[in-house]
N, C-alpha and C positions, 0 to 999 in steps of 0.2 A: 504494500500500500504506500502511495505517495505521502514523503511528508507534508502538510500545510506547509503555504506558502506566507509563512508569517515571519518573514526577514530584520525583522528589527532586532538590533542586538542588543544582548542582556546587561546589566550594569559590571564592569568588570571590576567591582570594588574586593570583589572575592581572591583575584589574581591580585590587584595591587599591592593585597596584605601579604602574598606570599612574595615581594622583593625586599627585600630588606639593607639596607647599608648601613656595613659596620666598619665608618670609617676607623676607630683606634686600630682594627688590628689590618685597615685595607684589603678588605673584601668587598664580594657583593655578591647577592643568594637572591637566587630565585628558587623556591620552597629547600631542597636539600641542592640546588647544584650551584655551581660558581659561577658567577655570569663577569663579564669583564665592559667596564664604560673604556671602548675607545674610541678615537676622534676619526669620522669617517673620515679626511683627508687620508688618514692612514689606509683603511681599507679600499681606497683609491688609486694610492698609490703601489699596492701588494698587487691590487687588480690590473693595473697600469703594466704594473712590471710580469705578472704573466702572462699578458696578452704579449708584450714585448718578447717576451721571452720563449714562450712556449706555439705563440700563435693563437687567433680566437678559437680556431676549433675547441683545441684541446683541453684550453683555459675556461670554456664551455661545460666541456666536461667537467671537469675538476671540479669547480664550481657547484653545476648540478648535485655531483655528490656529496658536496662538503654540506649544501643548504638541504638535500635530503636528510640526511643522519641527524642536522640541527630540527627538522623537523619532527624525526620519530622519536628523539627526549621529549619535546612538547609536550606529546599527543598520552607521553603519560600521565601527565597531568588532568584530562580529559575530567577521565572518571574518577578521578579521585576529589575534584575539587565540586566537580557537579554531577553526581551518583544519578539524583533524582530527578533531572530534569529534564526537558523535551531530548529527541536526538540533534535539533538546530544548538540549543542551545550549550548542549557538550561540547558539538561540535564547534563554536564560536570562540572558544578557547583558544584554539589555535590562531583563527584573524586578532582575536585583542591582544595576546601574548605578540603577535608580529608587528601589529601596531603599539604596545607597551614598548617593546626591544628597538623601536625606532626605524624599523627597517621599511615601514608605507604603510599609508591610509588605506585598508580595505576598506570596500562597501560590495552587501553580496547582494547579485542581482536575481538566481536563479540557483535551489538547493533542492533537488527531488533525488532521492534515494528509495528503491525496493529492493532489497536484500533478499528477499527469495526469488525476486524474479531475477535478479542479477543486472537491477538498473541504479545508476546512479549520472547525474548530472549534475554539475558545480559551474557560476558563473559569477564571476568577482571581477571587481573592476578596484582598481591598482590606480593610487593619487602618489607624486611626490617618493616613489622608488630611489632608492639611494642608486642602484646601479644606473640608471634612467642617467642619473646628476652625474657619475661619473663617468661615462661613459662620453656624454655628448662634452665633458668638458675637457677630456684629454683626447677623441678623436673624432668630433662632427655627429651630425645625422646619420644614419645607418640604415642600411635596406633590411636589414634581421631585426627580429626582437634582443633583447641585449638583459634580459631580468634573470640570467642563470641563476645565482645563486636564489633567488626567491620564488623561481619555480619550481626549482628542486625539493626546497620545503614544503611548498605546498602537494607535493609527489608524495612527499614521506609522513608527511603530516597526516595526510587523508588516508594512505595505505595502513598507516599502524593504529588509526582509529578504528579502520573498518576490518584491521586485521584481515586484508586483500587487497591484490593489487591493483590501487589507481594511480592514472597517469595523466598529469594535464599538459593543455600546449597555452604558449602566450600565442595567441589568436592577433591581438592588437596593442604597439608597442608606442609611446610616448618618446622614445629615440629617432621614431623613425615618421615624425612630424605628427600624429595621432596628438588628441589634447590630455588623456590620459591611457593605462595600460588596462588589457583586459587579457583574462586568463578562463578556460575550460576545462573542468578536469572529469573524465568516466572510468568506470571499474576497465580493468586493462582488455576485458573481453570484449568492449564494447566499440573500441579504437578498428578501425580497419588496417593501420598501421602499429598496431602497438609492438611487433617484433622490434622494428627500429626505433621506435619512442623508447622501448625499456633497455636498446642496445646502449644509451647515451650513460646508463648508470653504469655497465658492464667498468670492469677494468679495464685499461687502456691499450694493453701489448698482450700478444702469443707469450714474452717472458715473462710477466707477471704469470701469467695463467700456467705457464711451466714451472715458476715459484712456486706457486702454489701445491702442485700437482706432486712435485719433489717432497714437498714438506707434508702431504699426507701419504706418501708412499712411507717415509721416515718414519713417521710417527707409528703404520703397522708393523715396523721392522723391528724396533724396538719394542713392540708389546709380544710379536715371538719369538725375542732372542734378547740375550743380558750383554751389551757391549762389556766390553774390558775396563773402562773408565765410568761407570754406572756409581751417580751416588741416588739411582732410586728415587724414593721420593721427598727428598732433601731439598730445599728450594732454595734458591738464595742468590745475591750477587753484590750485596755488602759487601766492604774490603771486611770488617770482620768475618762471615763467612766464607770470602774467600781462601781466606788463613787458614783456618781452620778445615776446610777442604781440600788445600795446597798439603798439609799435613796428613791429613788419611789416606791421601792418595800416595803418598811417602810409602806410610808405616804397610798399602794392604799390600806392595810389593814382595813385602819382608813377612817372615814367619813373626815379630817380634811381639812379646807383650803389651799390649795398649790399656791404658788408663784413660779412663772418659771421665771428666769431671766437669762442675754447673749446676747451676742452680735446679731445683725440682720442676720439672714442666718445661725444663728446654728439648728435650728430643734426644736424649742418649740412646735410645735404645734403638730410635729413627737411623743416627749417625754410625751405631753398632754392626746395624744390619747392612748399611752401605759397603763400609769396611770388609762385611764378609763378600757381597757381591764383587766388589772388587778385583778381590784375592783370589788365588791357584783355589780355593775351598768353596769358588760359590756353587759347585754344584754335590757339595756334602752338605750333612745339616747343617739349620742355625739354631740351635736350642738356649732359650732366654731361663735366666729362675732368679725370681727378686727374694735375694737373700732376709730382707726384712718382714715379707708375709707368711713368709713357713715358720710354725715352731721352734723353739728351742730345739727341741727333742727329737723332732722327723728331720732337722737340716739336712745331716748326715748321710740319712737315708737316703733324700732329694738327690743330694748330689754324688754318691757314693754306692747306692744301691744296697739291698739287704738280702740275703740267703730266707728261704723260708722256714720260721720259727727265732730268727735272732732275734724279735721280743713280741711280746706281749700281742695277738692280733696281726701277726706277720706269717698267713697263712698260705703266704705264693712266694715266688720270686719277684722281687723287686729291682729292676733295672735303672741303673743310679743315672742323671742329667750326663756325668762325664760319661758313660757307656753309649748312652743314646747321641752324642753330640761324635761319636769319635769320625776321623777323617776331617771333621768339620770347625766351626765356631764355637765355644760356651760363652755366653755372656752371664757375667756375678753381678747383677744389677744391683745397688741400693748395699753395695761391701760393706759398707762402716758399718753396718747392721748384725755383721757376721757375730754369732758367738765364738769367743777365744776358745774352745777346745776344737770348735770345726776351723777356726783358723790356722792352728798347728797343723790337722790336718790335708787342709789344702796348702798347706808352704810344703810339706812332704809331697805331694802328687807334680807341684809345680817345679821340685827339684827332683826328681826321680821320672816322673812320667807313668806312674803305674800305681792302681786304686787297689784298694780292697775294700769286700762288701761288707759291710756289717753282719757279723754272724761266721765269717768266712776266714779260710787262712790262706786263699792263694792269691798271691800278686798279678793284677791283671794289667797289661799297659794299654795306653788308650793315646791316642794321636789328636790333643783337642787343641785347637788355638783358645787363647782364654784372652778374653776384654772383659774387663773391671769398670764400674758403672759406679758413683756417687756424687752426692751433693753434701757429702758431710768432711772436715778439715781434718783430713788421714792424719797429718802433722799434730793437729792438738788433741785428734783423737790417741793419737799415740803417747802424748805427754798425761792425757790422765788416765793412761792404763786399761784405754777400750780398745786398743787396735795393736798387734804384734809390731814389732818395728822391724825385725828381719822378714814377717811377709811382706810391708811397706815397701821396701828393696827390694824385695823379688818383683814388684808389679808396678811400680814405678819407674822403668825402665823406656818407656816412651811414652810422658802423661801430653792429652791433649784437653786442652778447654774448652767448653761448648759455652759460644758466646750468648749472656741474655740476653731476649726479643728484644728491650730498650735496647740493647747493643747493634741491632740489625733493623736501622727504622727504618732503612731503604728495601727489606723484603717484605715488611709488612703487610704492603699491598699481594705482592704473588700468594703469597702464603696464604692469605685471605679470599682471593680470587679462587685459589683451587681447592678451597675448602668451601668457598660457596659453592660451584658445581658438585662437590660429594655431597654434600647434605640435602642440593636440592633434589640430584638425584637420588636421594634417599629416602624423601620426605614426596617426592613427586609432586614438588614444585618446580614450574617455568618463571626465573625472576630477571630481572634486568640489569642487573650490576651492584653496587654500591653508589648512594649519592656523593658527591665530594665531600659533603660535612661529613659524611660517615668515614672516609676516607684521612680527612681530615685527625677527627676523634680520634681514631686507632691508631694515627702517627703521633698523637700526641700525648696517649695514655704511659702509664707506668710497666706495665704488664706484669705485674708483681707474681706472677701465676704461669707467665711464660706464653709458650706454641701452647699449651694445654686449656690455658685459660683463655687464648683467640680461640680453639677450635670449642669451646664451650658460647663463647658469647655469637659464632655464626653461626652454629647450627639454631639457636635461641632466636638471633634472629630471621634464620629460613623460616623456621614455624611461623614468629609472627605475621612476617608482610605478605602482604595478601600476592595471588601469584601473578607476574607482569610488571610488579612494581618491582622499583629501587630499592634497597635494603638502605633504611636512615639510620643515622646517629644516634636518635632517641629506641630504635629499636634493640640496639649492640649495648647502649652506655643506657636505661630509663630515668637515670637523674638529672642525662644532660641540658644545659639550658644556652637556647639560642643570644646570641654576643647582644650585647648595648648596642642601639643604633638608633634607626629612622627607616621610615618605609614609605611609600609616596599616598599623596593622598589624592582624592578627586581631579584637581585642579592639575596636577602634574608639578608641585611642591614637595619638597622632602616634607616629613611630618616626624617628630623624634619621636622614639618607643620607650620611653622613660618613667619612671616611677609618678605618681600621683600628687601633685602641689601639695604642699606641705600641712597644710589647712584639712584638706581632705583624709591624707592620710592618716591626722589625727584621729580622727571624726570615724574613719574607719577602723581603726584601732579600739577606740573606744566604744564602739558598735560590737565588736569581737571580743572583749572583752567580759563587757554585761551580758553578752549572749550564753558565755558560759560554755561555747563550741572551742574545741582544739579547732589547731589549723589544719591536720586531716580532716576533722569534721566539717571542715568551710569548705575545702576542695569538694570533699562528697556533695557537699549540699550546690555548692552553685553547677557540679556537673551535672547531678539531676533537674536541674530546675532548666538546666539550659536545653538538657535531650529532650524535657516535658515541650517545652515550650517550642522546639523544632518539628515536632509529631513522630520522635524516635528518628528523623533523619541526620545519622552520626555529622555527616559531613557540615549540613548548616550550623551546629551546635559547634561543631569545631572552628569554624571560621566565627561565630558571636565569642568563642574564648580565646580566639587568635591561635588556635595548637590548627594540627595539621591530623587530619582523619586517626591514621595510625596511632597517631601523642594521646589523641582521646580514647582509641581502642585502649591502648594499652591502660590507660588510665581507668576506665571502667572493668578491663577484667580484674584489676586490683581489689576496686573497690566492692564489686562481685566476691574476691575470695574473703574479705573482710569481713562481707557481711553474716549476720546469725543465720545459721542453717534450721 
């Protein structure tokens, strides 16, 4: 069914609140992502110099796809900021954000969409185009349309809305003596030419495309076979991680003992298992045992194996961690943990080479490479008497440090990235990235909890964000709060977002006071009064509280768990 033809556009006061300028720290946010004020002379001159450079074709293209991709961030925005309202009016998001971003006056002339039939027709008319202005002022009148870059968005804007593919053309150009621009966009089925209209986003060369084509042969190559130089799934490209990679890749040539030390939640056992991939031993086992969650009393056993009947409930053979690892790797995770009678122990196997099983008297040799794993000070653990100091010496013999995540803010993002795709595909969600403040947040957190405590707060937030969205900052960090600033108002004035005149704040104070309500109990109360007053529609309540859908989500399932059952 056609949509009404009722083109008037909706007040964009709801988009305005999501800009925000926070000049102290020199930013600028549009809802989570970064948007940047520059002086179009600049984007004139960039434009200027590819056409010089590159030629118009190609600078066409470029173009097209740089204004596409700014287009399909928009259109996220879509449904999140207006859930409930007409499809013009989601749709309208897109022309006021282009008109907010400076980039031209839409006015739409002609908006019918049927989506089961497989129609749709867009007709907008284009005032005051920046490329329009640059164009005719560094090369004349033009026999082409010249609005690449804002076509392109309008391509990608409309395709990621309708989740399918639309494609428009600038029909009539205000470069090419026209008194203003007009543009047409249909579902790409509907184009009699749409092969060539969607060749324009294509990548530009047969090399690209043989780039490409290489790096996903690669990528299968390495999931059926272990290169030589494999550190797995180890991310990283900080000079700290670099280090520390330049190092394992040392030690897994060499049979030698290795010591893994760092803080709890950096990834030893991540970096352990690399070590063995590495090495002559990756295709023996790797067997892990964290000295710290076994008993006192089964250590032994764990690692050393038991004859059937050497105590109490030892009704089989028991085959010990060193048995089960031989030809291969043992990793002794969480050592400082060790009790000192299985310490003796293993300093005997790691000087001799050969175990015996508890209950047993025959000396068995075993071929185990051994990496030692801890976050506890061997050294002071030895000065007060918890750790051998001739097994120290024996296993200290190539100690490497696993640098903490503050140490590595330059992999934060990878690390983060590829833990987003496992959890969504875990969780069997489709999500769009990370916003920049989210982005942001986690390069500037402490991570006192390490790689353990990111891979905690993404998966935490794949659950939350709804699927298609960005994953925010208040979704990863829910205490965070958006920087001091200004945000624009009606008029197209900066407006500051500051605390309440001083007068009122009293007054509010003292309202909160005699009322007798904690400040939990205020938040509860004006969230609900704001979702009563919306008709349950999350999104208008969240624009009356100035938070962003999600901020309020989260907020009310709190307030949900809070409440008496």
């Amino acid at each position: 069914m056609l949509a009404p033809q009722n083109l008037a556009l909706p007040s964009d006061a709801d988009l305005r609140r999501l800009v925000h300028f926070s000049a102290g720290d020199g930013r600028i946010w549009l809802s989570g992502q970064r948007m940047l004020l520059v002086h179009a002379a600049a984007l004139h001159a960039l434009r200027r110099e590819l056409i010089n450079t590159l030629g118009p074709a190609q600078t066409r293209r470029l173009l097209l796809r740089a204004g596409y991709a700014s287009g399909e961030r928009d259109a996220l925005l879509a449904c999140q900021v207006r859930p409930g309202a007409t499809v013009f009016d989601m749709f309208a998001v897109g022309l006021q954000l282009h008109m907010l971003e400076g980039a031209v006056q839409v006015t739409p002339e002609t908006f019918e969409v049927d989506e089961a039939a497989g129609h749709f027709c867009g007709r907008f008319r284009w005032d005051h185009s920046w490329e329009v202005e640059a164009q005719l002022r560094d090369f004349g009148p033009q026999d082409e349309p010249t609005c690449w870059m804002l076509l392109g968005y309008a391509s990608g804007y409309t395709s990621a809305f309708f989740k399918r593919s639309v494609l428009f053309k600038e029909v009539q150009c205000a470069a090419c003596g026209h008194t203003h621009c007009r543009i047409e966009g249909r579902f790409a089925e509907e184009w009699p030419d749409a092969e060539a209209m969607a060749r324009d986003y294509n990548p530009d060369s047969v090399l690209v495309q043989l780039d490409e084509l290489q790096s996903q042969v690669q990528s299968l190559r390495t999931q059926l076979e272990q290169p030589a130089d494999d550190l797995g799934r180890i991310i990283g490209r900080s000079r700290a991680f670099e280090q520390t990679a330049a190092l394992l890749r040392k030690a897994a040539a060499t049979e030698v003992t290795v010591l893994l030390t760092g803080e709890t939640g950096v990834g030893k056992e991540r970096f352990a298992r690399a070590l063995h991939a590495m090495g002559a031993r990756a295709d023996k086992p790797f067997v892990a045992v964290n000295c710290a969650a076994l008993p006192a009393e089964l250590i032994e056993s764990e690692l050393f194996g038991a004859e059937k009947g050497a105590y109490t409930g030892a009704s089989a053979l028991r085959i010990g961690r060193f048995e089960r690892a031989h030809g291969g790797t043992l990793l002794l995770d969480e050592l400082g943990e060790m009790p000192l009678p299985a310490q003796a122990k293993l300093l005997r196997v790691l000087q001799t080479g050969e175990i015996e099983r508890l209950g047993g008297h025959e000396a068995r040799r075993v071929d185990v490479r051994v990496v030692a794993a801890t976050n506890v000070d061997l050294e002071k653990a030895v000065e007060e008497g918890r750790f051998r100091r001739d097994l120290l010496y024996r296993l200290n013999v190539y100690p490497i440090r696993i640098p903490a995540l503050r140490e590595r803010v330059d992999d934060i993002e990878l690390i983060a990235l590829y833990l987003l795709q496992k959890y969504a595909v875990r969780h069997g969600k489709r999500l769009a990235g990370f916003t920049d403040r989210a982005l942001l947040a986690m390069r500037a957190h402490r991570w006192p909890g390490n790689v353990r405590e990111l891979e905690n707060l993404i998966e935490r937030g794949v659950i939350l964000t709804p699927s298609d969205e960005s994953v925010d900052a208040d979704m990863l960090f829910p205490h965070i709060t958006v920087q001091a600033g200004a945000t624009v108002n009606a008029r197209g004035a900066l407006e500051r977002t500051v605390a309440a005149p001083a007068a009122q704040s009293a007054q509010l104070y003292d309202t909160l006071l005699h009322s007798g309500l904690s400040l939990e109990a205020l938040e509860d109360t004006l969230i609900r009064e704001a979702v009563a007053r919306a008709g349950g529609n999350l999104s208008a309540a969240a624009r009356t509280l100035g938070l962003t859908r999600p901020q309020l989500s989260y907020r009310l399932s709190r307030l949900n768990e809070r409440a008496p059952s």
